[in-house]
Backbone as a chain_set.jsonl record, in Angstrom:
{"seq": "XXXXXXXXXXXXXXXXXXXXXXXXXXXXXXXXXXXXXXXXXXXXXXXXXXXXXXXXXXXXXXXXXXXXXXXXXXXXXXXXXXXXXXX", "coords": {"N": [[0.868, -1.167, 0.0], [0.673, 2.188, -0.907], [1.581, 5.445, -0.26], [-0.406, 7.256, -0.842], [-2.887, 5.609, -1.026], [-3.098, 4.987, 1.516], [-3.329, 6.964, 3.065], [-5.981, 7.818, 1.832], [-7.564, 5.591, 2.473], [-7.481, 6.484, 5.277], [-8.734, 8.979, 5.165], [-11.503, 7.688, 4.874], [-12.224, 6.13, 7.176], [-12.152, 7.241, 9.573], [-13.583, 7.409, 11.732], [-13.941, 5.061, 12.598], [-11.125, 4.548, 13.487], [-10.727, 6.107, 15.51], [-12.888, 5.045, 17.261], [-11.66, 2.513, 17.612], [-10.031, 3.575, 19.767], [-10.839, 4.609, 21.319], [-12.021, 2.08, 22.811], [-9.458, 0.685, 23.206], [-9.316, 2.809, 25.021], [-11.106, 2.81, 27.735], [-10.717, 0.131, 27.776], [-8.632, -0.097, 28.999], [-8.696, 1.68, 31.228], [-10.972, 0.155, 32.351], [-9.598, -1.951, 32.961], [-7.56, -1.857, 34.366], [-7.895, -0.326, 36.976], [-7.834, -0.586, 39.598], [-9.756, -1.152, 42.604], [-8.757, -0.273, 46.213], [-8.041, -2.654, 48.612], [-10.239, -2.512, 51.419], [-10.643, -2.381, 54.924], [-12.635, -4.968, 56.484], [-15.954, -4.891, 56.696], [-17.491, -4.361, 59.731], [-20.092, -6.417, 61.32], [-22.791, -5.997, 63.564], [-23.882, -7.553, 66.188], [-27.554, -8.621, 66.665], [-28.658, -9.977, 68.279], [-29.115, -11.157, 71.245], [-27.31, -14.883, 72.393], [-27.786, -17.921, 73.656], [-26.117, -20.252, 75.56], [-26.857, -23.948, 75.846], [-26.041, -25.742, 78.726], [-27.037, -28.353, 80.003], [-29.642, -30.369, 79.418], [-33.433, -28.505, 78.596], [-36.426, -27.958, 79.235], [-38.513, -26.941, 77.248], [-41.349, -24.381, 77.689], [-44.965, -23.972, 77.262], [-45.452, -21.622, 77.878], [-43.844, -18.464, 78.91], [-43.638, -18.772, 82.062], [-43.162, -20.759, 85.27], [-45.293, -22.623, 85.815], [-46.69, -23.901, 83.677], [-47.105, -25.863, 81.147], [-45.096, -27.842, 79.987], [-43.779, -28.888, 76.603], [-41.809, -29.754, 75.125], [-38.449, -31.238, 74.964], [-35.651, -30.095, 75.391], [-32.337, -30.842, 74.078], [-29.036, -30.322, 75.466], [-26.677, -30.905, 73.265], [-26.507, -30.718, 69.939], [-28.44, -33.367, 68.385], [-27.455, -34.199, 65.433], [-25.581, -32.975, 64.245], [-23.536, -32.787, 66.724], [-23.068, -30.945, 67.781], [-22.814, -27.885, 70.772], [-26.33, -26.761, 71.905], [-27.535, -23.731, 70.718], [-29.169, -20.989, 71.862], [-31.531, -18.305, 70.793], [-31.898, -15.443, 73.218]], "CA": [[0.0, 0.0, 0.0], [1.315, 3.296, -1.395], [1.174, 6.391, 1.068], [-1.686, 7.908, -1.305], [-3.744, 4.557, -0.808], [-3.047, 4.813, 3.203], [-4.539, 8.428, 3.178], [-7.371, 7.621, 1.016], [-7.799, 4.84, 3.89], [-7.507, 6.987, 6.499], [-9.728, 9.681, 5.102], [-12.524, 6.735, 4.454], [-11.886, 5.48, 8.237], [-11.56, 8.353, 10.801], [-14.826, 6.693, 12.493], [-13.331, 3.468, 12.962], [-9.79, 4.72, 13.929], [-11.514, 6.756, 16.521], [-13.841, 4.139, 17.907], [-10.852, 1.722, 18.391], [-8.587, 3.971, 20.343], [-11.679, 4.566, 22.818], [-12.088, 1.022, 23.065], [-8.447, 0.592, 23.675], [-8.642, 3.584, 26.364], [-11.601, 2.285, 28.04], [-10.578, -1.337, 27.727], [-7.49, 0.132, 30.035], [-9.191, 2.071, 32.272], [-11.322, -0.801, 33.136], [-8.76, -3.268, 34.06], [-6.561, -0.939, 35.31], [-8.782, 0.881, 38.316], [-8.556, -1.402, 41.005], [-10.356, -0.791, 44.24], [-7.821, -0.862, 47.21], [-8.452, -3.35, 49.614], [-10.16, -2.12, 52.532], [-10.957, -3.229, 56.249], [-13.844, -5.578, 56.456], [-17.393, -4.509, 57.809], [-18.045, -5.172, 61.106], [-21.687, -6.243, 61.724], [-23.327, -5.716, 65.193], [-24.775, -8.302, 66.632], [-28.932, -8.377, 66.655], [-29.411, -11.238, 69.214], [-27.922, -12.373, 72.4], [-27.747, -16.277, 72.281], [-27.28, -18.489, 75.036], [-25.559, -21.734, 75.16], [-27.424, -24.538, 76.875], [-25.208, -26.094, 79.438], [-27.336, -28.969, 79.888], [-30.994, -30.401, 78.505], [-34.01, -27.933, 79.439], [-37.641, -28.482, 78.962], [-39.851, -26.34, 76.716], [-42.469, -24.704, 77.604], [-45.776, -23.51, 76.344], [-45.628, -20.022, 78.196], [-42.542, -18.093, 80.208], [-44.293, -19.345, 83.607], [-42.497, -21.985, 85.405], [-46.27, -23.751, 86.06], [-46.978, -23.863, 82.183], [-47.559, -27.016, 80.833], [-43.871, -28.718, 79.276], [-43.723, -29.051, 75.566], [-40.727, -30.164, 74.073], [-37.234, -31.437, 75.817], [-34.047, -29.369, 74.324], [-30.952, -31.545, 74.688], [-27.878, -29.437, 75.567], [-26.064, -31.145, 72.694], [-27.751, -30.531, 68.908], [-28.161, -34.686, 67.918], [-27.48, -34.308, 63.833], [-24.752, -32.144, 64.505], [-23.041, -32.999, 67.553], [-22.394, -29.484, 68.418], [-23.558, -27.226, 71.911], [-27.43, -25.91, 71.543], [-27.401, -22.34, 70.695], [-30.953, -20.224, 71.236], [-31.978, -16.884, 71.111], [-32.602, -15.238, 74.653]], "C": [[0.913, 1.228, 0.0], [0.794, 4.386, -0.032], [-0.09, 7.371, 0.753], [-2.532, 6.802, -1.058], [-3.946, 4.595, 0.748], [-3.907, 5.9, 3.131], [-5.789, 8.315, 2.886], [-8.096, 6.637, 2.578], [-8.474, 5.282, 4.983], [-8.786, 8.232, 6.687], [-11.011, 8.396, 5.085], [-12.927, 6.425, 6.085], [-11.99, 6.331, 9.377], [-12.922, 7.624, 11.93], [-14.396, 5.516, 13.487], [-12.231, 3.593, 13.549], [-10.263, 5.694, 15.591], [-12.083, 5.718, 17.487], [-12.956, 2.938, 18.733], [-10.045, 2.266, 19.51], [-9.915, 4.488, 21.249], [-11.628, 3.611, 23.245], [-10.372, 0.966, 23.649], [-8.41, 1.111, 25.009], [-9.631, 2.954, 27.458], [-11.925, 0.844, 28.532], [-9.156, -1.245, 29.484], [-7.702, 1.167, 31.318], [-9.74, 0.955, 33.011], [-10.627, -2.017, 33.924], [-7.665, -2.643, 34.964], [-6.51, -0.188, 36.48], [-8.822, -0.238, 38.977], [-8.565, -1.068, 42.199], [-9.318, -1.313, 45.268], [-8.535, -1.8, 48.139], [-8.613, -2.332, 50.9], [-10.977, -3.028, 53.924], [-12.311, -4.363, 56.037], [-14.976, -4.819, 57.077], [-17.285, -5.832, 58.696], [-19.285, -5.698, 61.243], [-21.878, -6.595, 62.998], [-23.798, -6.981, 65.378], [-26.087, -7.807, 66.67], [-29.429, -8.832, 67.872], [-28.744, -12.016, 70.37], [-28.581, -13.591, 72.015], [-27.268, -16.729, 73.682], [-27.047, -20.271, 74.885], [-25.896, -22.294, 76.081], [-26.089, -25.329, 77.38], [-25.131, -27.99, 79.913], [-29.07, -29.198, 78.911], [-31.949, -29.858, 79.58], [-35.041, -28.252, 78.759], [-38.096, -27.157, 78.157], [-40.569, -25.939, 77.095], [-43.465, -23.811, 77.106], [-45.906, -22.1, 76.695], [-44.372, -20.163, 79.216], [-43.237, -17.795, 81.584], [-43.632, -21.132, 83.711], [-43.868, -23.268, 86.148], [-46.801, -24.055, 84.781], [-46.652, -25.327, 81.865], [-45.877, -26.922, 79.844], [-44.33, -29.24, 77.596], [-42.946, -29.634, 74.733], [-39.6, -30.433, 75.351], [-36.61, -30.707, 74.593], [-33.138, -29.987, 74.782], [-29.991, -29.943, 74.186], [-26.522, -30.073, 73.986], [-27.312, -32.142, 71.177], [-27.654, -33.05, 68.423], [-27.894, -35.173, 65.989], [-25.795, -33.867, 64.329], [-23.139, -32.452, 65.849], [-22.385, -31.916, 68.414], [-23.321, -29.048, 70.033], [-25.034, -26.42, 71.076], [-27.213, -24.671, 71.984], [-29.048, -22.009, 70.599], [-30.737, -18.887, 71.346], [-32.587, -16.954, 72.315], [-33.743, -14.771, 74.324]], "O": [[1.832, 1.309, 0.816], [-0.05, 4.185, 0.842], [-0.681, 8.062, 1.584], [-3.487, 7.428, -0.598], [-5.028, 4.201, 1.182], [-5.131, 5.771, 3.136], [-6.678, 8.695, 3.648], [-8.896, 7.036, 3.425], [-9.497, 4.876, 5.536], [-9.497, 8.462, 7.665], [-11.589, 8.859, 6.068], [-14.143, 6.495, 6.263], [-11.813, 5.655, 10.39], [-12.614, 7.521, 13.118], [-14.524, 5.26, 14.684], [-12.067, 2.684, 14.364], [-9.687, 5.492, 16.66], [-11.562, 5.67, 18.601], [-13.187, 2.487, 19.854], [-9.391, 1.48, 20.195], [-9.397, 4.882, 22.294], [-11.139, 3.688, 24.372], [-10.284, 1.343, 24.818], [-7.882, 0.549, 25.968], [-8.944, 2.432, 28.336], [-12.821, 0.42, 29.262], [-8.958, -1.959, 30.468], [-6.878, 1.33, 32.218], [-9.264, 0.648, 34.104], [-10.891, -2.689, 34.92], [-7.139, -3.002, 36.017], [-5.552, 0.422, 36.956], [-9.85, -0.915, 38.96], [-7.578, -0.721, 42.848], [-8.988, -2.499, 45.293], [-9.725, -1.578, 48.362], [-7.738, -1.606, 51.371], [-11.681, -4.035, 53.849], [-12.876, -4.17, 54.96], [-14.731, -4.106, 58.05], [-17.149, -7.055, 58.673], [-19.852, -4.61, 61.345], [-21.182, -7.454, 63.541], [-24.188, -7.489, 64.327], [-26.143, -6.578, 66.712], [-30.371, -8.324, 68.48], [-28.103, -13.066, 70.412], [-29.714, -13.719, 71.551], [-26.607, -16.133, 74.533], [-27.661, -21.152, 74.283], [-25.644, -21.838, 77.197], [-25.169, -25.547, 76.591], [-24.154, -28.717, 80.095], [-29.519, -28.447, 78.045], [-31.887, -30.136, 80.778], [-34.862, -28.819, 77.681], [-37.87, -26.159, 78.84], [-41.353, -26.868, 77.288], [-43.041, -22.829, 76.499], [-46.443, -21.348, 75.881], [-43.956, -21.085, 79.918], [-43.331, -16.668, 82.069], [-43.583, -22.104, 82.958], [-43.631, -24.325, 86.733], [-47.772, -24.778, 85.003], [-45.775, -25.856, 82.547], [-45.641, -25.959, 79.113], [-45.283, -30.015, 77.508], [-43.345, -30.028, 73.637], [-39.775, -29.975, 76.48], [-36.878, -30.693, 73.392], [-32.924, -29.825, 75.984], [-30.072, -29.072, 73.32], [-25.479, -29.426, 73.904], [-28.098, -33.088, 71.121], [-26.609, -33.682, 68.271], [-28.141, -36.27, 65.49], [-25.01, -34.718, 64.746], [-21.951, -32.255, 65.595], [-21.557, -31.944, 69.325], [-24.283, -29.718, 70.41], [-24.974, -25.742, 70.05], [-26.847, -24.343, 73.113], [-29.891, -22.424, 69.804], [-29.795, -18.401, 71.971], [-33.39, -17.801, 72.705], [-34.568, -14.489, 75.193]]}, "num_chains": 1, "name": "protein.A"}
C-alpha cells in the first residue's frame, strides 16, 4: 500500500480509527482501576444467644407452672455441636 492509498484509507476510516482507540482507552481504564483493599465490615450483633449447658424443657408459656412441651438436649443430635438459642 502506497502512502496515497493509506490516506485515502484513512480519510474513508476516521470513524473506525476513533472508535478503536476509545475502546483501547476504556478497555485500560477498566482493568486498570482497582479498588484498594479495605478493612472488612463489622456487623453488630442483633441477638444475644445463650448456650445450653445442659438439657431444658420447653415450655408452652414463660411461667415456670406452664404445661412442658418439648425437651431441648444441651447437645444438637445431627450435629453434635452445643445448643445455641436466642434469649
Amino acid at each position: 500500500m502506497n502512502d496515497a492509498q493509506a490516506a485515502r484509507a484513512e480519510r474513508r476510516n476516521p470513524p473506525l480509527l476513533r472508535l478503536c482507540a476509545l475502546l483501547v482507552l476504556l478497555a485500560a481504564a477498566w482493568t486498570g482501576a482497582a479498588v484498594p483493599a479495605s478493612a472488612p465490615e463489622v456487623v453488630e450483633p442483633t441477638q444475644e444467644l445463650a448456650l445450653l449447658l445442659m438439657g431444658q424443657e420447653a415450655l408452652s408459656k414463660p411461667d415456670s407452672r406452664s404445661k412442658a412441651v418439648a425437651f431441648v438436649r444441651a447437645i444438637r443430635p445431627i450435629t453434635g455441636r452445643p445448643t445455641v438459642l436466642p434469649v
